[in-house]
C-alpha positions as a Markdown table, in Angstrom:
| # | Residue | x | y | z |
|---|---|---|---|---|
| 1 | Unk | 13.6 | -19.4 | -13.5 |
| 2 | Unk | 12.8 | -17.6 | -10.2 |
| 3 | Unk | 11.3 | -13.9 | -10.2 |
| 4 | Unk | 14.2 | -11.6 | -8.7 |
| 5 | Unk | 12.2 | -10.2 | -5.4 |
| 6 | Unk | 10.0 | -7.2 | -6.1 |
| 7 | Unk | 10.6 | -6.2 | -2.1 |
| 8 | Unk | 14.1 | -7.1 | -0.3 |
| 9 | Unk | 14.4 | -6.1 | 3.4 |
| 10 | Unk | 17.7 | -7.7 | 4.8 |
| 11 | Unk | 18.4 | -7.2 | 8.4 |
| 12 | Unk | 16.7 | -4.3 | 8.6 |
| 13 | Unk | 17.0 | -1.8 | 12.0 |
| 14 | Unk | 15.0 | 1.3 | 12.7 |
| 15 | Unk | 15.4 | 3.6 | 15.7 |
| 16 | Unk | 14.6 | 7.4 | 16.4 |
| 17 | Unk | 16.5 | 9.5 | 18.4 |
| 18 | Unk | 14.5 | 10.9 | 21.5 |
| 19 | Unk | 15.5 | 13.3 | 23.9 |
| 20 | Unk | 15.6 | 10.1 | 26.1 |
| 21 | Unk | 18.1 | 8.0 | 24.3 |
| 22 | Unk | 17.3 | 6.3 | 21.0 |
| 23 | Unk | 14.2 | 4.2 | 21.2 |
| 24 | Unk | 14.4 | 1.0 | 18.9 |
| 25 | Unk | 10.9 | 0.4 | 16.4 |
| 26 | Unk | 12.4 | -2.6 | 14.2 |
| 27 | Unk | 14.9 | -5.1 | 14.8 |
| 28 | Unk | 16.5 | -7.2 | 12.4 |
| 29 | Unk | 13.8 | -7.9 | 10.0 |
| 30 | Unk | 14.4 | -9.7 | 6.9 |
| 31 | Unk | 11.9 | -11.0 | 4.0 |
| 32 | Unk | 11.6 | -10.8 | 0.6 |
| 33 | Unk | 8.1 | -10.3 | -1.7 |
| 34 | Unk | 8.0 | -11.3 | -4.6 |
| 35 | Unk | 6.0 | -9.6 | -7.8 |
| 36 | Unk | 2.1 | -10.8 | -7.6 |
| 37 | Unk | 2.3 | -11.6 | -4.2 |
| 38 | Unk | -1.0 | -10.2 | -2.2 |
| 39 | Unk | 0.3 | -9.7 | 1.4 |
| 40 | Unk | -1.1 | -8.8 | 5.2 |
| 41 | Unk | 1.0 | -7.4 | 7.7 |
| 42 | Unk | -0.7 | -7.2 | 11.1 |
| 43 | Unk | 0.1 | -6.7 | 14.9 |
| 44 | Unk | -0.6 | -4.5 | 17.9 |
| 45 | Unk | -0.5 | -0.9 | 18.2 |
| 46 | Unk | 3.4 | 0.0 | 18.6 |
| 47 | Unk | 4.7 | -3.0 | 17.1 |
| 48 | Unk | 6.4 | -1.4 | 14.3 |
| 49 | Unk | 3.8 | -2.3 | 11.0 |
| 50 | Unk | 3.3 | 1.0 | 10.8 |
| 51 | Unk | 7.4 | 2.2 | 10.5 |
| 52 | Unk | 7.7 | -0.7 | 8.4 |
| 53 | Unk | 5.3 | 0.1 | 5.8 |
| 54 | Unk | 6.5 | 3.3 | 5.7 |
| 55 | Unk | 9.9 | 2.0 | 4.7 |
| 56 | Unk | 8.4 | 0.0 | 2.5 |
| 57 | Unk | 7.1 | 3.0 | 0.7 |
| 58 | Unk | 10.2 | 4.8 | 0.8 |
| 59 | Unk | 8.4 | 7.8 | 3.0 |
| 60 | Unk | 11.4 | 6.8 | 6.1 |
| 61 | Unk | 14.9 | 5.3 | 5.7 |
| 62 | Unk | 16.2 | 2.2 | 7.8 |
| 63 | Unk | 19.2 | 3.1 | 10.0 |
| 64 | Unk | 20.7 | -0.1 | 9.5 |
| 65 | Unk | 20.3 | -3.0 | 6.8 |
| 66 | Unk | 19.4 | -2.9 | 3.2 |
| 67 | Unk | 16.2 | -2.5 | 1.3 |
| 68 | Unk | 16.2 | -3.3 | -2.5 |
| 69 | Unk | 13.0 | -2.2 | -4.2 |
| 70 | Unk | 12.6 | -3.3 | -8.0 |
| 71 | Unk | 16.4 | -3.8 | -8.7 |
| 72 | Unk | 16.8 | -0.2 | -6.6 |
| 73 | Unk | 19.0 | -0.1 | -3.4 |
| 74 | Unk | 16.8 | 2.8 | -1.7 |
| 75 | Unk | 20.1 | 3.9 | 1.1 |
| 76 | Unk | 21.8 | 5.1 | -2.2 |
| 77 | Unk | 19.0 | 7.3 | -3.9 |
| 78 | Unk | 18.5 | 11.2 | -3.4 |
| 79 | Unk | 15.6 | 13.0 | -2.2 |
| 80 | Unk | 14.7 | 13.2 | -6.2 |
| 81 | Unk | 15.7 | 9.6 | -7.1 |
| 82 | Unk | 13.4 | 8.6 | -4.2 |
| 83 | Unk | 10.8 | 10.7 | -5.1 |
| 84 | Unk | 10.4 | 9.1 | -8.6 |
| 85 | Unk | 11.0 | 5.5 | -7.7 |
| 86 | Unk | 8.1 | 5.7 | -5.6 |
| 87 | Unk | 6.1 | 7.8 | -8.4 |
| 88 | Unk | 7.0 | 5.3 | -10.9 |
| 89 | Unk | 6.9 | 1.8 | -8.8 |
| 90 | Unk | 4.3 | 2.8 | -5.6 |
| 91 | Unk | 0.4 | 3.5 | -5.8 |
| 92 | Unk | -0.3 | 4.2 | -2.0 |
| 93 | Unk | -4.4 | 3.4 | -0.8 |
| 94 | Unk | -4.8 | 4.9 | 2.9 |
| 95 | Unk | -7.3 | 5.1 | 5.7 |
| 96 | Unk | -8.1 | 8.3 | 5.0 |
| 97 | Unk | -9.0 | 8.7 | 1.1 |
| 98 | Unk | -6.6 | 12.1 | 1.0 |
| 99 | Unk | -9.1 | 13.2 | -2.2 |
| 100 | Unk | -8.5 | 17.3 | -3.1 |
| 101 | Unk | -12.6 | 18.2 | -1.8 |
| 102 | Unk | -12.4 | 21.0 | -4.6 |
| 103 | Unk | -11.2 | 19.0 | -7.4 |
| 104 | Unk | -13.4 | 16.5 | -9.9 |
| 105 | Unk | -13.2 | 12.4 | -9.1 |
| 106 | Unk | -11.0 | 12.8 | -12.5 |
| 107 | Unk | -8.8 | 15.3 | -11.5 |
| 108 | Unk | -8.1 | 13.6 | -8.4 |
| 109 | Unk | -7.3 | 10.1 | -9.8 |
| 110 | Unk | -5.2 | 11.9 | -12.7 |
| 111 | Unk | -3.1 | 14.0 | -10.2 |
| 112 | Unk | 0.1 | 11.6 | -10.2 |
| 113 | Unk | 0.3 | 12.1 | -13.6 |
| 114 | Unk | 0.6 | 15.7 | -13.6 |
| 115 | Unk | 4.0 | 15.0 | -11.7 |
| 116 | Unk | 5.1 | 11.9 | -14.3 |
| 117 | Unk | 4.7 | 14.8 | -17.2 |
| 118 | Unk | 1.8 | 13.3 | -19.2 |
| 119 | Unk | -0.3 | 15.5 | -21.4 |
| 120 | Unk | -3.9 | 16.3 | -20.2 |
| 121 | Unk | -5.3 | 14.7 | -23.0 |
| 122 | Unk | -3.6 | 11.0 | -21.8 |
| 123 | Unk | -4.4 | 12.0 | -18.0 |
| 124 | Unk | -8.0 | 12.3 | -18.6 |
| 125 | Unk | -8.3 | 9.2 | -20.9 |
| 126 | Unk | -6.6 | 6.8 | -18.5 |
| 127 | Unk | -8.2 | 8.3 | -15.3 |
| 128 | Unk | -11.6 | 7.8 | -16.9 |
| 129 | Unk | -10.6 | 4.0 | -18.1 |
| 130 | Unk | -9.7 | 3.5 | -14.3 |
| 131 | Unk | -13.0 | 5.1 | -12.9 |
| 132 | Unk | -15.1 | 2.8 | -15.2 |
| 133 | Unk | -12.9 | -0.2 | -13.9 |
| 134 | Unk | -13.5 | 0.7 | -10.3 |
| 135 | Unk | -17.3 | 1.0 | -11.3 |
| 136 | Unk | -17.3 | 4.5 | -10.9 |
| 137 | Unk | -17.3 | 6.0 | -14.9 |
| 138 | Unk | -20.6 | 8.3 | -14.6 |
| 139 | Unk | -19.4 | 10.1 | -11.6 |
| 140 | Unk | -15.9 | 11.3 | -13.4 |
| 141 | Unk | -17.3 | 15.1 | -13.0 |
| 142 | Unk | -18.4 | 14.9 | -9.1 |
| 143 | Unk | -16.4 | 16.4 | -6.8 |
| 144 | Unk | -15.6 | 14.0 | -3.2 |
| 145 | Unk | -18.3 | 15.1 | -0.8 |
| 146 | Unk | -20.9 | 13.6 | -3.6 |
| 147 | Unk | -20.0 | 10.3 | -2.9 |
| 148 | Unk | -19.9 | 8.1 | -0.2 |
| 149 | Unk | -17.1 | 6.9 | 1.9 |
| 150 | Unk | -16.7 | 3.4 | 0.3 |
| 151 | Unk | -17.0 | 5.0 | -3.3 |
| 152 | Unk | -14.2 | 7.6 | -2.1 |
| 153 | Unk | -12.0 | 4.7 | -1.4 |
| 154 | Unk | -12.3 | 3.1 | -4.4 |
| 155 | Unk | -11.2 | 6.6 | -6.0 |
| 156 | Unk | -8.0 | 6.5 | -3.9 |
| 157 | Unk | -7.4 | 2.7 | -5.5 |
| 158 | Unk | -8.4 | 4.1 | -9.1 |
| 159 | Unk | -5.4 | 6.9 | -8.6 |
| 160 | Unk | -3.0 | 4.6 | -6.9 |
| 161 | Unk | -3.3 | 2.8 | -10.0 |
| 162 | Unk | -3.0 | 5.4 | -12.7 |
| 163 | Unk | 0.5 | 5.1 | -12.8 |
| 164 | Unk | 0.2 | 1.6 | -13.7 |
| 165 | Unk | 2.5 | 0.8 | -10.8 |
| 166 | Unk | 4.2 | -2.5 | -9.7 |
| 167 | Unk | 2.9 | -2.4 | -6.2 |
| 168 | Unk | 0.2 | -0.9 | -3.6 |
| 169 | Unk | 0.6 | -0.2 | -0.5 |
| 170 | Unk | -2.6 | -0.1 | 1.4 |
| 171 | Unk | -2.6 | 1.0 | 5.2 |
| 172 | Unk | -5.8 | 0.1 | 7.1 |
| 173 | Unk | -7.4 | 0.9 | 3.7 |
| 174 | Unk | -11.1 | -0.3 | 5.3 |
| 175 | Unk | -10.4 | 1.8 | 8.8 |
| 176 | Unk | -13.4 | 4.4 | 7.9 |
| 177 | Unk | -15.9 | 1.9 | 6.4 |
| 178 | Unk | -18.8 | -0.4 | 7.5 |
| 179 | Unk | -18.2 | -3.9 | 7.2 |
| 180 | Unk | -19.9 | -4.5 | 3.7 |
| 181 | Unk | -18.3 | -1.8 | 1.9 |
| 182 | Unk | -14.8 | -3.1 | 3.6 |
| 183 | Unk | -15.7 | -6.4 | 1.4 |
| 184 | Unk | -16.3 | -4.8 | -1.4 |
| 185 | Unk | -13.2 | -3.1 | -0.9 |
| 186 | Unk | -10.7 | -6.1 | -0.3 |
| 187 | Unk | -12.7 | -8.0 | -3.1 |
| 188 | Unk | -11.5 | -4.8 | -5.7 |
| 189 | Unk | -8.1 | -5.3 | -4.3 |
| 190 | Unk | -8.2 | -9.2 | -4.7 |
| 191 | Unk | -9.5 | -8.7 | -8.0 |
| 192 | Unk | -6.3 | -6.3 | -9.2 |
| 193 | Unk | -4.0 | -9.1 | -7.4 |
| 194 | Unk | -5.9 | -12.1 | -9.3 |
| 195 | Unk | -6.4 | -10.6 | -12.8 |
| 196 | Unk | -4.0 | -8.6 | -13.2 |
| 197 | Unk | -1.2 | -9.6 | -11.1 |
| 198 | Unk | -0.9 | -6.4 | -9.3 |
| 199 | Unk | 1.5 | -6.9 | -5.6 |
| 200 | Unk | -0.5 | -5.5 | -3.0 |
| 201 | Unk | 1.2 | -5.6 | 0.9 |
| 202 | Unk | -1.7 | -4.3 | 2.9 |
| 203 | Unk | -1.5 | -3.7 | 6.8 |
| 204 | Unk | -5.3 | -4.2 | 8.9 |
| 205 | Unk | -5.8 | -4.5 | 12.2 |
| 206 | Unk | -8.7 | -6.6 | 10.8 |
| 207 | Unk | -8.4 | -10.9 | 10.6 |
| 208 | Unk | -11.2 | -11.1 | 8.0 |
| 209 | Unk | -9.5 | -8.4 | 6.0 |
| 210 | Unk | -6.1 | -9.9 | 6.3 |
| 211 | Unk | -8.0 | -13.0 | 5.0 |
| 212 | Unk | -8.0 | -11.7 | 1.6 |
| 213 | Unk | -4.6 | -11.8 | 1.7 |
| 214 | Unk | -2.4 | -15.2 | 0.5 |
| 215 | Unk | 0.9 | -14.5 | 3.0 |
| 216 | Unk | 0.5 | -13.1 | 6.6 |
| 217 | Unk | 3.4 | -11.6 | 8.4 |
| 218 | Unk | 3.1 | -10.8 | 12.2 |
| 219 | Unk | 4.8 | -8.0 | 14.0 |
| 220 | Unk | 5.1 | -8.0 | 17.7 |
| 221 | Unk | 7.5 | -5.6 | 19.1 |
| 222 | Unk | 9.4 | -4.8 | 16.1 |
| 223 | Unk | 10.4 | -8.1 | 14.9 |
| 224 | Unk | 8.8 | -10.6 | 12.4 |
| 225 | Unk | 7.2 | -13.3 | 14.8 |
| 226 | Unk | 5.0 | -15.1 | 12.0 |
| 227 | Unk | 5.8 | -15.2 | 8.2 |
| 228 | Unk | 3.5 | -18.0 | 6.3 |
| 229 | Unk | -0.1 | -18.5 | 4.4 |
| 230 | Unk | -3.1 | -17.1 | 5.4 |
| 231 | Unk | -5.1 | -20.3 | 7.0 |
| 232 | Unk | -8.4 | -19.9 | 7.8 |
| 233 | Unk | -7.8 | -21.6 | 11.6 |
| 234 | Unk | -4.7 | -19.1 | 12.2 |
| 235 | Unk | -6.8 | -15.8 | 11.9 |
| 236 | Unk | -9.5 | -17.1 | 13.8 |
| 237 | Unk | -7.5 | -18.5 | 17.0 |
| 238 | Unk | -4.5 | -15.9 | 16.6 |
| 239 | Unk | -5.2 | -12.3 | 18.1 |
| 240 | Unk | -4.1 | -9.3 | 15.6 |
């Protein structure tokens, strides 16, 4: 029997109102991801990925069409509902590793805890288990500027995980890194998606990073324009 969709976007519209007159960012997109999927979204500057993503992680609202996100018709929550669907369901991995500089690797990768109630006791235990899985256990008293960029990063995955969410979303998570680390990075991700199942929908402006990925969908001017399998021929030949 079929997985019910972890992600369903159907027909969905987003515009903001501008001094100017409304100016239209997505038009009619619909697709549906389902749970263990490892995704890339990719396409030019402006063509909506970004808006999109941010839907995706409940952080803006559609004005038009529906988005179900694990069994939850977002349109209908409140600002409180919202807030702990994407506590409970979302571990977000950005460009910039958005670490507190004043607070221990520890502290940061327990801090969504603090806001799902759990004891310090059980925060400290289960941010430690995810430093040592991110290879990072001996540095669980540093504080962020005692580490380097690519090890900061793999903090920000640790506490995106804490939660033991269903899915990451991970925007241009290897923008600030050199080209080795950024492999190190993606293999961590395509790890979590192999082992452990974890759905991971990850925008890069990057082929060889989207390459990781086992489903590409293209944006071009706020419509889906490609939806398929990563093939190695298509990210070489296709400009993001």
């Amino acid at each position: 029997m079929p997985h019910e969709p972890l992600i369903r976007i159907s027909h969905v519209d987003k515009q903001y109102e501008t001094a100017a007159g409304p100016v239209p960012v997505l038009n009619d997109v619909t697709l549906a991801i389902q749970p263990t999927e490892f995704v890339a979204i990719m396409g030019p500057s402006g063509s909506g990925k970004s808006t999109f993503m941010n839907i995706l992680g409940c952080l803006d609202l559609t004005t038009r069409g529906t988005y179900i996100l694990d069994g939850s018709d977002v349109s209908t929550l409140d600002t409180d509902a919202l807030a702990r669907l994407r506590n409970k369901t979302i571990g977000f991995v950005f460009q910039g590793y958005n670490l507190l500089p004043r607070a221990t690797l520890v502290d940061n990768v327990s801090l969504p805890l603090i806001y799902a109630g759990v004891a310090r006791v059980e925060r400290t235990r289960r941010a430690l288990e995810l430093l040592n899985k991110v290879g990072l256990g001996k540095y669980g008293d540093s504080l962020p500027n005692q580490i380097s960029g690519g090890q900061q990063q793999r903090i920000a995955i640790a506490r995106a995980l804490v939660n033991k969410p269903r899915l990451i979303l991970a925007d241009e998570p290897t923008g600030n890194l050199d080209s080795k680390t950024s492999h190190e990075i993606m293999k961590l991700f395509a790890e979590l998606n192999r082992a452990e199942g974890m759905t991971i929908v990850l925008v890069t402006h990057e082929r060889d990073i989207a390459a990781y990925a086992k489903r590409l969908v293209k944006f071009i001017d706020g419509r889906v324009t490609h939806d398929g399998a990563v093939e190695a021929r298509f990210m070489e030949e296709t400009p993001a």
